[in-house]
C-alpha atoms as one frame of an Amber mdcrd trajectory, in Angstrom:
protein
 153.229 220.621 126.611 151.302 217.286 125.384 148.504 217.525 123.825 147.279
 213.693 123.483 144.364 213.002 120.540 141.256 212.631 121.572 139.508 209.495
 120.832 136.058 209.732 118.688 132.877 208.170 118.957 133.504 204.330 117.924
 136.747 203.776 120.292 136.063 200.866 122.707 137.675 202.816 125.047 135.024
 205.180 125.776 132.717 202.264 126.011 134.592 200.579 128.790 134.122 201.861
 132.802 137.685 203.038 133.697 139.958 201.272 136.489 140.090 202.897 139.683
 143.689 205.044 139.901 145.608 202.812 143.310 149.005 204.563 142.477 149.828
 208.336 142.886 152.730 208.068 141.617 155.022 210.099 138.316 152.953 208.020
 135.838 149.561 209.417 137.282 150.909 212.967 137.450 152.227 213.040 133.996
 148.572 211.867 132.942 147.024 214.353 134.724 149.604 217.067 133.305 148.594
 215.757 129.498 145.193 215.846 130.754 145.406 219.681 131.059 147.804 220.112
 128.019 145.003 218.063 126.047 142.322 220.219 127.714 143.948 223.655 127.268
 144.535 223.009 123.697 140.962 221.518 122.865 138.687 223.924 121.559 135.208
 224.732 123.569 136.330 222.652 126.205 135.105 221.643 129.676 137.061 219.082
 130.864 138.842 216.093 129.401 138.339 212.447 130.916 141.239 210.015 130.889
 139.105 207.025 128.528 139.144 210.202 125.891 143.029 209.921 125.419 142.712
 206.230 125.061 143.947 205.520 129.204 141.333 203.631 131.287 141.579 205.778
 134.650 139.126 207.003 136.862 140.813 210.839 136.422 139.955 213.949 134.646
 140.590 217.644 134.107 138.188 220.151 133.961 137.706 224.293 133.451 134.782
 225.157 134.005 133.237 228.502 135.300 136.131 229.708 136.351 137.392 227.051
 138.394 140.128 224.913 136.807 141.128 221.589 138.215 141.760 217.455 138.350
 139.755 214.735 140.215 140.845 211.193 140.708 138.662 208.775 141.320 135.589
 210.724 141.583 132.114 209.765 143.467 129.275 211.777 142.177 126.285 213.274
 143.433 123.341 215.464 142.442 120.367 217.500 143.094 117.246 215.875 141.984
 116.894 219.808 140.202 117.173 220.055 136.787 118.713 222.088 134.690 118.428
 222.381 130.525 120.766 223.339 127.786 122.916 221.898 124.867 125.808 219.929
 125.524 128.421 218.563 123.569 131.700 216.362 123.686 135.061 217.000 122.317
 134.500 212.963 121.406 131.829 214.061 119.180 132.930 217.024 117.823 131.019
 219.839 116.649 127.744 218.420 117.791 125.692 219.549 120.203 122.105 218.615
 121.838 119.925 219.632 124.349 120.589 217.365 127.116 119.195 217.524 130.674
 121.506 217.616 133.737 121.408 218.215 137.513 121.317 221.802 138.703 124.044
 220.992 141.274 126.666 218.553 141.545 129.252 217.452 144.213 132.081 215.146
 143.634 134.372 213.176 146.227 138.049 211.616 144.827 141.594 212.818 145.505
 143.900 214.904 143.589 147.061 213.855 142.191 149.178 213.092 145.289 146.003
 211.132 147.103 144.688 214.138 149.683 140.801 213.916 149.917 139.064 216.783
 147.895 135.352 217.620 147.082 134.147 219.890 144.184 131.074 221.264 143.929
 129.107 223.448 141.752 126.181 224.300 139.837 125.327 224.791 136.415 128.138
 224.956 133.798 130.485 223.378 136.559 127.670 220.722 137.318 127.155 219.715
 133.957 131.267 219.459 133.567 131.128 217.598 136.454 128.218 214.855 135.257
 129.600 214.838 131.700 133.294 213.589 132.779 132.001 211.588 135.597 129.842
 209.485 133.052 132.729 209.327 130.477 134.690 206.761 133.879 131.649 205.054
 133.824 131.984 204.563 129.584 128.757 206.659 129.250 128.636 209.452 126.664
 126.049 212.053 127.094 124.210 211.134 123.842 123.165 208.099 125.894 120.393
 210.135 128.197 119.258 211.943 125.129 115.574 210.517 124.377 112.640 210.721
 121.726 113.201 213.122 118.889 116.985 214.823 120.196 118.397 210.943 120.141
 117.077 210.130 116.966 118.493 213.715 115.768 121.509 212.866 117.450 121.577
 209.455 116.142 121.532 211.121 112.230 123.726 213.948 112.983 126.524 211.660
 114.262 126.147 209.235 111.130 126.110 212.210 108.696 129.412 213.959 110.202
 132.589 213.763 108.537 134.739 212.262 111.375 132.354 209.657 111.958 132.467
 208.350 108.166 136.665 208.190 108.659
């Protein structure tokens, strides 16, 4: 088992859109096996995007309502439905805001040995779905928070203890 560390709030990493995967080959499926080490090991966990170890791929892991998987090279799409609720990020831990998502969400990409797949799914899995989608595009979900919940975010992140390191 690998657990890799996850990278915090402040890493360039998560900052930067990941490379699109052109090799399935050993190296991709021992990242997407330390993907799911990471993942399984991270507490209240949905999924675990490849920038978050510090790798710039367009993969991650996710667990989420029950269904457990890995997406490479994902293409996203959503309902124009909403849906409310706190969110939070394992690369800003112990913080979490109210942060509007799509009701549903579909993704495109290709598992680990390049055959086509498609996951979809609504709420929990949707969010997971948006949430580690954005984090290939170097998006964290603090950036749709607006008004009062950003500038709460905003003083929340400054005051916590990993973010003073």
């Amino acid at each position: 088992m690998t657990m890799r560390p996850i990278r915090l709030l402040g890493d360039a990493v998560l900052r930067s859109p990941a490379e699109p995967v052109t090799s399935f080959d050993a190296e991709l499926h021992a990242l997407v096996s330390d993907l799911m080490d990471t993942l399984l090991g991270a507490p209240g966990r949905a999924g675990v995007a490849a920038p978050q170890i510090g790798v710039g791929a367009r993969v991650f892991v996710y667990d989420a309502d029950g269904e457990v998987g890995h997406v490479v090279n994902p293409t996203l799409e959503v309902s124009e439905e909403l849906q409310g609720g706190d969110e939070g990020c394992l690369s800003i831990p112990e913080l979490y805001f109210p942060t509007p998502r799509a009701m549903y969400a579909t993704v495109h990409g290709f598992d680990q040995y390049g055959a086509p797949l498609t996951v979809s799914g609504s709420g929990f899995l949707a969010r997971a779905l948006q949430h580690e989608t954005d984090h290939l595009d170097g998006k964290l979900y603090i950036d749709t928070l607006k008004g009062d919940t950003r500038r709460q975010a905003l003083r929340d992140i400054r005051a916590a203890a990993w973010a003073r390191r």
